[in-house]
MARBAMAR-402372 format. One line per field, with one value per residue: residue number from 1; residue in one letter; x, y, z of N, C-alpha, C in turn. Coordinates in steps of 0.001 Angstrom, whole numbers, plus 500000, padded with zeros to 6 digits. Layout:
pos: (NUM; ...);
code: (A; ...);
n.x: (X; ...);
n.y: (Y; ...);
n.z: (Z; ...);
ca.x: (X; ...);
ca.y: (Y; ...);
ca.z: (Z; ...);
c.x: (X; ...);
c.y: (Y; ...);
c.z: (Z; ...);
***
This chain:
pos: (1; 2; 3; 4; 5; 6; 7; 8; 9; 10; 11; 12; 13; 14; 15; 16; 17; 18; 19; 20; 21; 22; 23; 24; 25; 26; 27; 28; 29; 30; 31; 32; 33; 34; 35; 36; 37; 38; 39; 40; 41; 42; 43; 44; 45; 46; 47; 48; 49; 50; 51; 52; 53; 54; 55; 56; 57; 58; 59; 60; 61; 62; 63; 64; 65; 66; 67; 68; 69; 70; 71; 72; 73; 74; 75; 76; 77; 78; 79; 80; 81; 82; 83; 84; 85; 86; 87; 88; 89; 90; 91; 92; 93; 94; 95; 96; 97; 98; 99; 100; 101; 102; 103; 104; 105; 106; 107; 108; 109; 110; 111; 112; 113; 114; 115; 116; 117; 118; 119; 120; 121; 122; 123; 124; 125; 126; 127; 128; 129; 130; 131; 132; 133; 134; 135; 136; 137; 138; 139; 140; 141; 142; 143; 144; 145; 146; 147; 148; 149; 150; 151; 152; 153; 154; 155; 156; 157; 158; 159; 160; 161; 162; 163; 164; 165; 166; 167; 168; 169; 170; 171; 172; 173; 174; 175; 176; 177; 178; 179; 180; 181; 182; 183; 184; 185; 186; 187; 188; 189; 190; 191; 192; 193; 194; 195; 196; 197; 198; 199; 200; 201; 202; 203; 204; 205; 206; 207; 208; 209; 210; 211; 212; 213; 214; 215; 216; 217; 218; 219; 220; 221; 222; 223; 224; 225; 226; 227; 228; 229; 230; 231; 232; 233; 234; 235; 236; 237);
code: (X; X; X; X; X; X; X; X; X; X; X; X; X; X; X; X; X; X; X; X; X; X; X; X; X; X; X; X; X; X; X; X; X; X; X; X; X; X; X; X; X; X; X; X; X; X; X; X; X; X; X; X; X; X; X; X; X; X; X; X; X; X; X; X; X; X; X; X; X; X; X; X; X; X; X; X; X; X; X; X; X; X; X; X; X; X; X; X; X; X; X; X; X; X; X; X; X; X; X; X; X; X; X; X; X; X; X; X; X; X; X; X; X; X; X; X; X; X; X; X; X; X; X; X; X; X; X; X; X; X; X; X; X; X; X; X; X; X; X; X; X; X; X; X; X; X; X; X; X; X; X; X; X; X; X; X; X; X; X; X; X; X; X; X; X; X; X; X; X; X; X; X; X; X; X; X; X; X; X; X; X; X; X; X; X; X; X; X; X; X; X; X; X; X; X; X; X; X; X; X; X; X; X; X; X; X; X; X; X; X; X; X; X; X; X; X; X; X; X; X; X; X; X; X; X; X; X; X; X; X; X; X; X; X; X; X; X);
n.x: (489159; 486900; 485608; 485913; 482881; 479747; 477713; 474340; 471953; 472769; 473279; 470996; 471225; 472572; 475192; 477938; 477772; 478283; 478567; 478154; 479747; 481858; 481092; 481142; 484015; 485155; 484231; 485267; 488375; 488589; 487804; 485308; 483437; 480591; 479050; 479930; 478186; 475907; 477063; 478417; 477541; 474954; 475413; 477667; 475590; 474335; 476009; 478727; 481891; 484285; 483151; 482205; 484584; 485881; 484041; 484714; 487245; 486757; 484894; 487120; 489263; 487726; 487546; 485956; 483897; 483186; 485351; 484781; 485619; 484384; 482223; 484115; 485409; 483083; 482532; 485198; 485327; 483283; 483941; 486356; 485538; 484439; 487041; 488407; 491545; 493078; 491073; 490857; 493782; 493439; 491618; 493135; 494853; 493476; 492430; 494954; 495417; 493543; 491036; 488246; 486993; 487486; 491494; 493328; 496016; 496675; 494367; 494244; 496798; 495990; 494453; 495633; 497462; 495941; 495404; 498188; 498778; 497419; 498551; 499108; 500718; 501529; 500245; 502351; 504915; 503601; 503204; 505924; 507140; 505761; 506401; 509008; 509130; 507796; 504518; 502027; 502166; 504843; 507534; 510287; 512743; 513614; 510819; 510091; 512231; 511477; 508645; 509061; 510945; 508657; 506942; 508805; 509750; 507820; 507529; 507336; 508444; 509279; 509512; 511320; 513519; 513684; 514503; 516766; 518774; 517987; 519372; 522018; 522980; 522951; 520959; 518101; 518706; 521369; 523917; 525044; 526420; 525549; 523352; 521897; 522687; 521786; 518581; 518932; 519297; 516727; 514931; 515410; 513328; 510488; 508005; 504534; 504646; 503671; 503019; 504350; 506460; 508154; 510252; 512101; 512093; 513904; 516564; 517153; 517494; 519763; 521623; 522086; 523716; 525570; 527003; 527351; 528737; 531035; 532122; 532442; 533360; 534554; 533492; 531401; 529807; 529262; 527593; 525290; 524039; 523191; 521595; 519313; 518986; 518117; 515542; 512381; 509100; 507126; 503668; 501386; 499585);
n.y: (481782; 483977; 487103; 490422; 491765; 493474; 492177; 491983; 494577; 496613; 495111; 493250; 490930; 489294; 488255; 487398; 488496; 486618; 485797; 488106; 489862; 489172; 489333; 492295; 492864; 491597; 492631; 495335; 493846; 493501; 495595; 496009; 498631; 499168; 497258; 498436; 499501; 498016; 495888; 496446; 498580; 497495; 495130; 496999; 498145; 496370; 496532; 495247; 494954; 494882; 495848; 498404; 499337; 499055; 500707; 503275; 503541; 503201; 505397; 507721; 507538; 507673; 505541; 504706; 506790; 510325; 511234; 511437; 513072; 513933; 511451; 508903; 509756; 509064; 506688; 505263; 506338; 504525; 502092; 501825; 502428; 499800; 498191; 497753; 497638; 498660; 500379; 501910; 503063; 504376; 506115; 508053; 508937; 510344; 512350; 513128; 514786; 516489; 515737; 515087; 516024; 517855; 519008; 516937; 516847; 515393; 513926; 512357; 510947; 509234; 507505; 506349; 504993; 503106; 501194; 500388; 498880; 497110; 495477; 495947; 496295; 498332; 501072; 500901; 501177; 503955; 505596; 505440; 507295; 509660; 509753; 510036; 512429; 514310; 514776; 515038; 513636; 513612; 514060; 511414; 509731; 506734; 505612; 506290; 504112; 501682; 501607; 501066; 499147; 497134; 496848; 496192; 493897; 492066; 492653; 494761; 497132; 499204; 499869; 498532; 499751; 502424; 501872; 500337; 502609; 504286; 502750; 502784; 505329; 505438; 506453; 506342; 503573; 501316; 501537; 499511; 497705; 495446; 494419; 496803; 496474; 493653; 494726; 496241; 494671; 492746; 495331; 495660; 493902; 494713; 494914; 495359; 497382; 499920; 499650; 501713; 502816; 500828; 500442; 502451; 502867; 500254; 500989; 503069; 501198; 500021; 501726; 502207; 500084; 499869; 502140; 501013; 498784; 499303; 500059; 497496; 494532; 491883; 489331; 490505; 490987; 488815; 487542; 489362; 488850; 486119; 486369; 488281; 485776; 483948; 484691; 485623; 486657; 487853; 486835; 488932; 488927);
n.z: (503077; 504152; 502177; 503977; 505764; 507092; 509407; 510450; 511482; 509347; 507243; 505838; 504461; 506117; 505064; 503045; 500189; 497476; 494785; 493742; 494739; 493382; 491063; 490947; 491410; 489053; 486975; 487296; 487328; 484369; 483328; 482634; 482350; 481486; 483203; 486003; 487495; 487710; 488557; 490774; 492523; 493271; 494755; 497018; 498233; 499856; 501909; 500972; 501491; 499921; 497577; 498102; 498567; 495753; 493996; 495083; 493935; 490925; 490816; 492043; 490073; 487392; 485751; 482787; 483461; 484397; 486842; 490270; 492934; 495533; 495359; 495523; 498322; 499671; 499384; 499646; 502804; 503753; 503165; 504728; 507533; 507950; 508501; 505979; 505275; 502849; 501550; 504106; 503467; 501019; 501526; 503407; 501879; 500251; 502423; 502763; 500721; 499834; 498480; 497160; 500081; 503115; 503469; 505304; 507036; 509314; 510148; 507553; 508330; 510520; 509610; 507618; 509519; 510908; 508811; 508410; 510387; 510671; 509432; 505980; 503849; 501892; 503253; 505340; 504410; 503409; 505845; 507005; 505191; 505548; 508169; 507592; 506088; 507797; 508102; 509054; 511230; 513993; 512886; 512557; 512492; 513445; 513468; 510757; 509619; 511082; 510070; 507014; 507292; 507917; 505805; 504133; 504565; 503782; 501072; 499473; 496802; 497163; 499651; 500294; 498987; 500162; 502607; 502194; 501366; 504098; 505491; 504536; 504737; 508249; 509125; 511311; 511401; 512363; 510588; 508090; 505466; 504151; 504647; 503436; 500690; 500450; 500545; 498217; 496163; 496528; 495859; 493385; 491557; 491044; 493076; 494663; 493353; 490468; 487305; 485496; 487666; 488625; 486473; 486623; 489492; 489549; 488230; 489749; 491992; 490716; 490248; 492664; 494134; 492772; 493617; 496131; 496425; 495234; 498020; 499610; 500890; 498782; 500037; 501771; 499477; 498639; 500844; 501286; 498577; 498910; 501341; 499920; 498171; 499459; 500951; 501590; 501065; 503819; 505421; 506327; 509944);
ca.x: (488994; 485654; 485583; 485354; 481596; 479375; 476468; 473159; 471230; 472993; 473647; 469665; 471203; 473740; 476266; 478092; 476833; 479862; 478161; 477439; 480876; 482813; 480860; 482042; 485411; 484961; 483684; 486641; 489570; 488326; 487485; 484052; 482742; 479257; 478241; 479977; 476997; 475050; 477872; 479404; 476290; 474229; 476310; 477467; 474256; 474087; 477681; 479725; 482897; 485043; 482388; 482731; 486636; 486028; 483252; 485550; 488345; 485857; 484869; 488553; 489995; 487127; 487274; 484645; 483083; 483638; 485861; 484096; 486343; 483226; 481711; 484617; 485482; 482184; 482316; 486389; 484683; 482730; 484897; 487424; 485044; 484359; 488180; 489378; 492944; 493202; 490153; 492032; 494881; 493220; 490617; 493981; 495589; 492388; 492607; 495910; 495325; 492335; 490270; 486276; 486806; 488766; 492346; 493110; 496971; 496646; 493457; 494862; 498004; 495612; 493798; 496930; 498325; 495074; 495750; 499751; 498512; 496603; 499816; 499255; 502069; 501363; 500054; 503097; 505248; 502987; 502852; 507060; 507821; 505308; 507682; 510300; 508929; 507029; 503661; 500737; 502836; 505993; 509182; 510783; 513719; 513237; 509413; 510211; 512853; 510645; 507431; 509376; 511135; 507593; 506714; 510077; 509759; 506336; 507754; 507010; 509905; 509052; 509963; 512542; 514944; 513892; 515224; 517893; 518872; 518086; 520790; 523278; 522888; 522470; 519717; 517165; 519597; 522984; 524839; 525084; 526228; 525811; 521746; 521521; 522782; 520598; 517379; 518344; 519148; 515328; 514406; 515374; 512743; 510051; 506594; 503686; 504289; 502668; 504087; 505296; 507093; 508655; 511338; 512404; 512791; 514451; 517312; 517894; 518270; 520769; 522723; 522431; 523875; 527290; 527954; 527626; 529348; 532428; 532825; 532401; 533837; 533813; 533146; 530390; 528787; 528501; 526960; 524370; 523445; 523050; 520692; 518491; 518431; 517032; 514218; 511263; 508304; 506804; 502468; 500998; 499033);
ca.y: (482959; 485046; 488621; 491246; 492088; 493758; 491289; 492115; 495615; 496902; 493897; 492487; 489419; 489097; 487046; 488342; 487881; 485769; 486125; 489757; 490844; 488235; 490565; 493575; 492490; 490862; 494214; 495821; 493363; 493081; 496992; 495938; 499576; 499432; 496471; 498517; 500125; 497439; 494146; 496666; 499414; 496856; 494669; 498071; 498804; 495551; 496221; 494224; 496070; 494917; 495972; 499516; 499940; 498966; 502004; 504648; 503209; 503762; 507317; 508352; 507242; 508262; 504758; 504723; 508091; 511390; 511730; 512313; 512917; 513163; 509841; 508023; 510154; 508449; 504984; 504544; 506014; 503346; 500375; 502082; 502167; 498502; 497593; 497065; 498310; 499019; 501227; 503162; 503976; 505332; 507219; 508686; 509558; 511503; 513457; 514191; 515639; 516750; 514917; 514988; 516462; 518863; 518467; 517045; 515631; 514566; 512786; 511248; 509983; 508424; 506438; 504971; 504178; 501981; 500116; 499671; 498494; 495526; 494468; 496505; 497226; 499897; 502014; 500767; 502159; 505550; 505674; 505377; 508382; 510252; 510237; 510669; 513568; 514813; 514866; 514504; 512669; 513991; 513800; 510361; 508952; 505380; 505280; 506019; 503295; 500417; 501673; 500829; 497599; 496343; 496743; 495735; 492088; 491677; 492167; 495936; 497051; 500832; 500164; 497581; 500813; 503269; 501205; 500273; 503538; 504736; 502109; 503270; 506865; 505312; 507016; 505616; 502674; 501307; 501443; 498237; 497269; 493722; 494638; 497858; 495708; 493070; 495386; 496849; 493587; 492667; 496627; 495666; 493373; 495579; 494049; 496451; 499218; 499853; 499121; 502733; 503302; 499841; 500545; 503826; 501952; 499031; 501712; 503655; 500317; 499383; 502449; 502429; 498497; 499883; 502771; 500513; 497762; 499845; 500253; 496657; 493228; 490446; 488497; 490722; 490783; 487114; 487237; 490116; 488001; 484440; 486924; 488146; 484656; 482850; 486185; 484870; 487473; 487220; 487215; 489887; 487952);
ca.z: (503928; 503326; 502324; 505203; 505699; 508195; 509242; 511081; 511104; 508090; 505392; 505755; 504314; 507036; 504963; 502132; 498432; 496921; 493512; 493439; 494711; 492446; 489562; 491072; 490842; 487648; 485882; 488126; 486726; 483437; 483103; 481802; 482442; 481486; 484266; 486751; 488666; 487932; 489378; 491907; 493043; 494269; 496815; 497801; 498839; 500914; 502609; 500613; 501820; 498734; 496399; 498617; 498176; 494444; 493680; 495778; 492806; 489905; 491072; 491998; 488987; 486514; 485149; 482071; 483562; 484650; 488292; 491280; 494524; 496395; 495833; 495631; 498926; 500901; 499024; 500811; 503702; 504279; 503631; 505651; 508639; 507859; 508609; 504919; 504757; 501073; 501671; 504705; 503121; 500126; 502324; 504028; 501142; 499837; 503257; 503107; 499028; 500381; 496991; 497925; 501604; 503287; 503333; 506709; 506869; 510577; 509877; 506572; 508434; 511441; 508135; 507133; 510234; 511034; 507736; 508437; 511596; 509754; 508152; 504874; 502838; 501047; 504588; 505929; 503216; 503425; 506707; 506566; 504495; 506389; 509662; 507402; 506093; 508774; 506934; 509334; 512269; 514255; 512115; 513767; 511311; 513423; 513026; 509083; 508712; 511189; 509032; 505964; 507741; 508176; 504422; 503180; 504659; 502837; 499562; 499116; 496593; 497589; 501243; 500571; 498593; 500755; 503950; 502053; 501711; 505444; 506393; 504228; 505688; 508919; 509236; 512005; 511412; 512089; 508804; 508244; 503564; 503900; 504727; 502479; 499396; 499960; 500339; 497320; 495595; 495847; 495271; 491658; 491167; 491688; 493892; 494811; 492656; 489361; 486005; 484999; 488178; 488332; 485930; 487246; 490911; 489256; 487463; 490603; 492791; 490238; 490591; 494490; 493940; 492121; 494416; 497407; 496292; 495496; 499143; 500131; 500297; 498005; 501159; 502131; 498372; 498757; 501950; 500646; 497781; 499814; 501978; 499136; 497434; 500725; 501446; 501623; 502164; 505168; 505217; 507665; 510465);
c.x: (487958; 486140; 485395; 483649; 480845; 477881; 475437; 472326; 471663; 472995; 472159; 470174; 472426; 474787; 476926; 477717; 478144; 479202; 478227; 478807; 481804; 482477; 481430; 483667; 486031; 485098; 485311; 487938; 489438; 488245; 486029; 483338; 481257; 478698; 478921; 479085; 476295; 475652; 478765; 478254; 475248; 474431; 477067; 476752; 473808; 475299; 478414; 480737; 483962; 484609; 482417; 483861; 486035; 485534; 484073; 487086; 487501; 485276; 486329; 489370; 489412; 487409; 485599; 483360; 483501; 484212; 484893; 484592; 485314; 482756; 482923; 485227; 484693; 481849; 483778; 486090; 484350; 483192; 485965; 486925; 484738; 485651; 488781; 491004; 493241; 492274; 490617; 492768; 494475; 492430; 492078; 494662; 494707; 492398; 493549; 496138; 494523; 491480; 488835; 486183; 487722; 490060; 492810; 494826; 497127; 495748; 493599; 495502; 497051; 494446; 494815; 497621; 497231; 495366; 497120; 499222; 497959; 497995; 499952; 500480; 502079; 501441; 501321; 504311; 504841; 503150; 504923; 507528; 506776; 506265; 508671; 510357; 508263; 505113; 502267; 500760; 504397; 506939; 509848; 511604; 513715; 511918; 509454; 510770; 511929; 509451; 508227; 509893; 509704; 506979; 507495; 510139; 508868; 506589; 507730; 508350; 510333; 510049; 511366; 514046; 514821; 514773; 516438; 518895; 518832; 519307; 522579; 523841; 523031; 521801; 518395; 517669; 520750; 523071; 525193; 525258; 525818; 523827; 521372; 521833; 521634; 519210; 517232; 518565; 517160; 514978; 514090; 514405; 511189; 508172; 506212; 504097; 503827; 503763; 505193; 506191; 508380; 510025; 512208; 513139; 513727; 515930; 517699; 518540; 519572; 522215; 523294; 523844; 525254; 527817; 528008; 528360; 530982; 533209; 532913; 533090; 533923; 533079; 531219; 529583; 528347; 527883; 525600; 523698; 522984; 521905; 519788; 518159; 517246; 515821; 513077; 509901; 507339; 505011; 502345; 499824; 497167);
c.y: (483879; 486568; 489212; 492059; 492707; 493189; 492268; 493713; 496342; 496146; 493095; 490986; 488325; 487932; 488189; 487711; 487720; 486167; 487430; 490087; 490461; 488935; 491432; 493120; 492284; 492058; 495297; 495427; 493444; 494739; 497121; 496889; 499470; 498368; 497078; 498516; 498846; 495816; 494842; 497522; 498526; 496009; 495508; 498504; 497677; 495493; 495686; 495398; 496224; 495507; 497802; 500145; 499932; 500344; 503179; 504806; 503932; 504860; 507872; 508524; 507889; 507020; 504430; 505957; 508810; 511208; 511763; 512045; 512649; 512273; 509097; 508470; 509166; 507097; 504466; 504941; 504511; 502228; 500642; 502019; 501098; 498022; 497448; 497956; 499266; 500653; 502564; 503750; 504836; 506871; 507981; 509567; 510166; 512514; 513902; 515093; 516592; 517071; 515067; 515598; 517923; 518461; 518577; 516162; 514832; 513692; 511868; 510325; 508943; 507273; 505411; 504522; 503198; 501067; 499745; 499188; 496945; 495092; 494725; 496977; 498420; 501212; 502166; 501753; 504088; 506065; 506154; 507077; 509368; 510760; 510745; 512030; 514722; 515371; 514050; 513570; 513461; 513302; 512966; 509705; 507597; 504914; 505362; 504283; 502116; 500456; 500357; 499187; 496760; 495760; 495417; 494186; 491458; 491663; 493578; 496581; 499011; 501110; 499345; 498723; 501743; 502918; 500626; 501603; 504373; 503644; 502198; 504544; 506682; 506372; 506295; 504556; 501969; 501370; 499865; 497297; 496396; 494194; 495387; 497079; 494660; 493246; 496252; 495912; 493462; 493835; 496588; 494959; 493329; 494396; 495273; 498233; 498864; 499925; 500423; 502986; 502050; 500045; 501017; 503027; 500972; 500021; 501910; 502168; 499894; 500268; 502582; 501343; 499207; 501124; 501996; 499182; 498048; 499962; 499150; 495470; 492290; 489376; 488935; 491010; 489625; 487169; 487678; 489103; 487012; 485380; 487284; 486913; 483686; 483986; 485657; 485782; 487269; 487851; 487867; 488577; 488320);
c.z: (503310; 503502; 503434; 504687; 506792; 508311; 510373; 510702; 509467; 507188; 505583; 505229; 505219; 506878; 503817; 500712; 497897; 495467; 493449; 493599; 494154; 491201; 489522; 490588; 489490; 486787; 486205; 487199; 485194; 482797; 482125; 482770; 482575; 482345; 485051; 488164; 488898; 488812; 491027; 492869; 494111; 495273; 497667; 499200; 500217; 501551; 502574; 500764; 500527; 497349; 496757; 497832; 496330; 493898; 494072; 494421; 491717; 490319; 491275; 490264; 487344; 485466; 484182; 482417; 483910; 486265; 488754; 492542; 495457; 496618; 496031; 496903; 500157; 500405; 499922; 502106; 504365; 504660; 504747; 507290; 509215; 508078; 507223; 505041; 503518; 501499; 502938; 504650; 502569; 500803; 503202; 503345; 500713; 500921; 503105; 501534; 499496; 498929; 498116; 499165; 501923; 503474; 504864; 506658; 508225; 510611; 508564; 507454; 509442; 510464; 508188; 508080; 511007; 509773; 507684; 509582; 511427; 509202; 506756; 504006; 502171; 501815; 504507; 504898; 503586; 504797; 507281; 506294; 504978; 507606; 508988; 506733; 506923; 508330; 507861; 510766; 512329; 513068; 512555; 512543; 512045; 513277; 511616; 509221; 509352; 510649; 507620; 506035; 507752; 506852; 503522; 503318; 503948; 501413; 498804; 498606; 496833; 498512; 501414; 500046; 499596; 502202; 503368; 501746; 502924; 506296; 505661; 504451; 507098; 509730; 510074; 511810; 511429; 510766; 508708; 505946; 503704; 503994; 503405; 501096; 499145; 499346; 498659; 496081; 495064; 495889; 493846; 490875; 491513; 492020; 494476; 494520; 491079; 488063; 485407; 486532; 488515; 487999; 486107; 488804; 490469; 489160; 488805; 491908; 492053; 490413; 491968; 494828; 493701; 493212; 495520; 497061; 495617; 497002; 499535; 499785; 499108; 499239; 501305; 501024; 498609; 499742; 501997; 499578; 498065; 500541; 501178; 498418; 498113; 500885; 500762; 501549; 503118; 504989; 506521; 508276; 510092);
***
């Protein structure tokens, strides 16, 4: 499956440069700083969209140089206009900080709900606790928990506690233990979140795990567990 790219008047070489944005990346994964500009800047410049998202990372982050909300502001621009996901969310979540631009939370949230819209996990997730906080989009406790349902099947261990949690409140969801245990079964074994927050999620699914399993079966533990063992995650189309 090739990178997303934008061919004809803009990319002069109307394909995408597999070498050039395999550098970017490269310099990217590797955190080899000093070839950034030079493995990521220039397929940029020819609309490599991944080589885009990457630069809007290395300016946000201030990887090997000084911050700059601004550029990394009109580098997720771009890819985000190009369809990447990744690149929409972030460009959403910079509006709704309001990092490099003005702070816009209605035009953030309409970012990230084009990239949950792609099948993104992460959006989807953001896009989630948005409704459920009201944060840029009406306040809707079933648009939170089917945001988060959308995530949570993908593997996202964010969306998989928080929806296990909105069904033990039934909250935008029947109440339903035999679900809420499972979700927070795999919660504990944390997928798309980052290493320091990981642990922290892992702990509180574990505590969620013992108060809800005081109220419930042995029957319906086994049934919870047989349901997280078979869970599969499911690829966005």
């Amino acid at each position: 499956k090739q990178l997303p790219t934008r061919a004809g008047r803009d990319n002069p070489r109307g394909k995408i440069d597999m070498d050039a944005t395999a550098l970017c990346l490269l310099a990217y994964t590797l955190a080899a700083w000093r070839n950034i500009d030079e493995d990521c800047a220039k397929p940029a410049e020819l609309n490599q969209v991944v080589a885009h998202y990457v630069m809007g990372q290395v300016n946000e982050t201030g990887s090997g140089r000084a911050k700059d909300p601004d550029k990394a502001y009109q580098w997720y621009r771009r890819a985000a206009a190009a369809g990447l996901p990744r690149a929409q969310n972030a460009l959403g979540r910079m509006l709704m900080r309001g990092l490099g631009t003005t702070a816009s939370a209605t035009g953030g949230a309409n970012w990230v709900r084009r990239a949950a819209k792609q099948g993104y996990p992460p959006a989807q997730f953001n896009l989630g606790y948005m409704h459920q906080q009201g944060l840029g989009v009406e306040r809707h406790r079933v648009a939170a928990a089917n945001w988060y349902r959308h995530a949570a099947v993908q593997g996202h261990a964010r969306a998989q506690y928080n929806l296990a949690t909105r069904i033990m409140a039934a909250d935008g969801l029947p109440r339903d233990p035999v679900q809420a245990y499972k979700w927070l079964l795999l919660a504990e074994i944390p997928q798309g979140v980052d290493q320091k927050e990981g642990p922290e999620l892992a702990r509180r699914s574990r505590r969620a795990q013992r108060l809800l399993a005081a109220t419930m079966t042995p029957a319906q533990l086994d049934k919870a567990h047989a349901q997280a063992t078979e869970f599969r995650p499911k690829v966005a189309p």
